[in-house]
C-alpha positions in Angstrom: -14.2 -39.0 -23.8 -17.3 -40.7 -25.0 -19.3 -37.5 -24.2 -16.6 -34.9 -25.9 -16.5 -36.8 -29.0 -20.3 -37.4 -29.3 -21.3 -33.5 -28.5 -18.4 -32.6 -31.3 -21.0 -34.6 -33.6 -23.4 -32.7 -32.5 -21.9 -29.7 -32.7 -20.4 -30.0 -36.0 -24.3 -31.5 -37.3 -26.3 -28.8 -35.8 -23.9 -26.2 -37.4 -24.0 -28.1 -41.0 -28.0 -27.9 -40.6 -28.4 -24.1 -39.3 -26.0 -22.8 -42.0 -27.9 -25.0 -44.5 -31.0 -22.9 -43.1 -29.9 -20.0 -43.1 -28.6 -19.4 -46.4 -25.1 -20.0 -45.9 -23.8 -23.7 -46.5 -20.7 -24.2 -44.6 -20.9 -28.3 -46.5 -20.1 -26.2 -49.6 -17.6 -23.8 -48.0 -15.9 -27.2 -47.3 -16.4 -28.8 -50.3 -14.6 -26.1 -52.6 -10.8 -27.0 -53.4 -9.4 -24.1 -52.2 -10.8 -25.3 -48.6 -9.3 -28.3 -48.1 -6.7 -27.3 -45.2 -10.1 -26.7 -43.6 -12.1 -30.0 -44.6 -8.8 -32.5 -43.0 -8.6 -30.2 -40.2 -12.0 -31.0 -39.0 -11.8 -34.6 -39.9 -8.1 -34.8 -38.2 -10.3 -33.6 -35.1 -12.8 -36.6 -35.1 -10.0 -39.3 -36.2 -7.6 -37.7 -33.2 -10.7 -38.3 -30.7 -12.0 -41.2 -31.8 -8.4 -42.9 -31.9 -8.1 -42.0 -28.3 -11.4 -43.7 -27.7 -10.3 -46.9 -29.7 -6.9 -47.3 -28.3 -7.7 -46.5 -24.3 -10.5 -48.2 -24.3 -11.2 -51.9 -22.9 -12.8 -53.6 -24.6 -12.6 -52.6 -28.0 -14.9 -49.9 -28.5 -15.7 -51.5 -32.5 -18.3 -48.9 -32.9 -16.0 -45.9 -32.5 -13.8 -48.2 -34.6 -15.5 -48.2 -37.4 -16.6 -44.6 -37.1 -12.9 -43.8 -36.9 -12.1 -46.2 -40.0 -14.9 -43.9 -42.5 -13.2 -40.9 -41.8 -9.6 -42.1 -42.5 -10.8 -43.3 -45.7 -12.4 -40.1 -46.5 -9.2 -38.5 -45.5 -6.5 -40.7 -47.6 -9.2 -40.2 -50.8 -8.9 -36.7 -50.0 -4.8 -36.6 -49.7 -4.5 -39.4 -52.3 -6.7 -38.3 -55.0 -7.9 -34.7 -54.8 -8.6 -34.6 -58.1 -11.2 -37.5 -58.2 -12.6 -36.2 -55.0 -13.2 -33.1 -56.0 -14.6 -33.9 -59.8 -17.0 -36.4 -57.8 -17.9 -33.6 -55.7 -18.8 -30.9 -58.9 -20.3 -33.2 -61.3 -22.7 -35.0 -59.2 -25.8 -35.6 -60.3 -26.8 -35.5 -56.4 -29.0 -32.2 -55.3 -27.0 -30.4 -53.3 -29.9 -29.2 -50.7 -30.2 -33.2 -50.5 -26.4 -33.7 -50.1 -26.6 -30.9 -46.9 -29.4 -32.5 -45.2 -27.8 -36.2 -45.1 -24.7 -34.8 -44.3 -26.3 -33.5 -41.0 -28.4 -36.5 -40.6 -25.3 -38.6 -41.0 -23.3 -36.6 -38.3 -25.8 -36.6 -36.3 -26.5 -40.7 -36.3 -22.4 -40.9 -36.1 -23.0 -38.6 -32.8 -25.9 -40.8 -31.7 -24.2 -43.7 -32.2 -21.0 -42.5 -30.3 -23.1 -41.8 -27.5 -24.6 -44.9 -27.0 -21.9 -47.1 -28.3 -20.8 -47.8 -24.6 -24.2 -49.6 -23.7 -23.7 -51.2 -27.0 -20.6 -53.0 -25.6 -22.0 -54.1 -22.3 
């Protein structure tokens, strides 16, 4: 399960970074309020997985855990408070290009992280 979640982040990273390349962002695809069915679909993917990881697993896999734990908080700021999210989201001062290439980065290290998180534990 380990190895399904982790090449999910990889997945999901390397696609963030080639549409980024290519021309066509699919981080601002998500980010636009219409998408949002979209957006908590793919994070209802990760927190589905990485629950499964945290709740089979002995012992407590923390690292999943608090992987799991970043996107339900993204998710209940999404559901809770679209508005906010979404004004944070058009009136950063943050360049987007930056914005695209951490978002990678950041899946990526989430999918690094998920990887190795079982030799972590030993």
């Amino acid at each position: 399960m380990l190895i399904l979640l982790s090449s999910l982040y990889f997945v999901y990273g390397f696609v963030l970074f080639y549409t980024y390349l290519k021309g066509y962002s699919l981080l601002r695809y998500l980010l636009k309020r219409k998408n949002i069915n979209a957006l908590l679909s793919i994070e209802f993917i990760f927190i589905i997985l990485s629950s499964l990881i945290v709740f089979t697993s002995q012992p407590l896999n923390w690292i999943v855990a608090l992987i799991m734990f970043s996107h339900l908080i993204g998710v209940f700021w999404i559901i809770t408070n679209p508005d906010g999210y979404y004004n944070m989201v058009e009136e950063s001062k943050i360049d987007i290009d930056s914005l695209e290439t951490a978002s990678a980065m950041i899946v990526f290290a989430y999918g690094i992280f998920v990887y190795f998180s079982y030799t972590f534990l030993n």
